[in-house]
C-alpha positions in Angstrom: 164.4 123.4 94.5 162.5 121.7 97.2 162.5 118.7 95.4 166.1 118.3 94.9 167.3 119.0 98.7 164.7 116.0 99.7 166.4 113.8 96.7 169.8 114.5 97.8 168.8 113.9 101.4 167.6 110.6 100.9 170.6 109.8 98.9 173.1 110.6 101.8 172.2 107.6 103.7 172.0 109.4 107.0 168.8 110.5 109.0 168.9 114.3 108.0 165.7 116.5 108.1 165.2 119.6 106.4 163.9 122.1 109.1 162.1 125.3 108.9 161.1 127.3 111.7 159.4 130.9 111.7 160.9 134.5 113.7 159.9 137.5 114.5 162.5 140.3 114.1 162.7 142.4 117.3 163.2 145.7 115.4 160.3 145.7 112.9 157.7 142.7 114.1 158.3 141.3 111.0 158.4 137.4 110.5 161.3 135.4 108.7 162.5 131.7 108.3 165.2 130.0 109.1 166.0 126.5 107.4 169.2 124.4 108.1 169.3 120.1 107.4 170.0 118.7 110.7 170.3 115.4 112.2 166.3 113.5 113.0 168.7 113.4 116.6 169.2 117.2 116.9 165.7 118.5 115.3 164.0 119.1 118.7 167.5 121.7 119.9 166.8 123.2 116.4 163.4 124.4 117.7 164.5 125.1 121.3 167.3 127.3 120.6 165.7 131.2 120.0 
C-alpha cells in the first residue's frame, strides 16, 4: 500500500509529503497515528498542531 501512495505522489506533480505523526489518547495512555499528504510547505503546522 505504501508503495502505491508514494507512486501516485510522485505522479501528481506537486510537492506533497506523506506524514505520520504518533498520539497519545488522554483516556487510556494508549498511542495512535495519524497520517494525512500535505504540502512540503505545510508539513511543519502538521506537527505543531496537537
Amino acid at each position: 500500500m505504501a508503495k502505491k501512495t508514494v507512486a501516485s505522489l510522485q505522479k501528481a506533480g506537486k510537492n506533497l509529503t506523506k506524514v505520520i505523526k504518533m498520539v497519545k489518547s488522554e483516556k487510556t495512555g494508549a498511542y495512535s497515528f495519524r497520517e494525512d499528504i500535505v504540502t512540503k510547505e505545510k508539513v511543519n503546522d502538521f506537527f505543531a498542531k496537537k
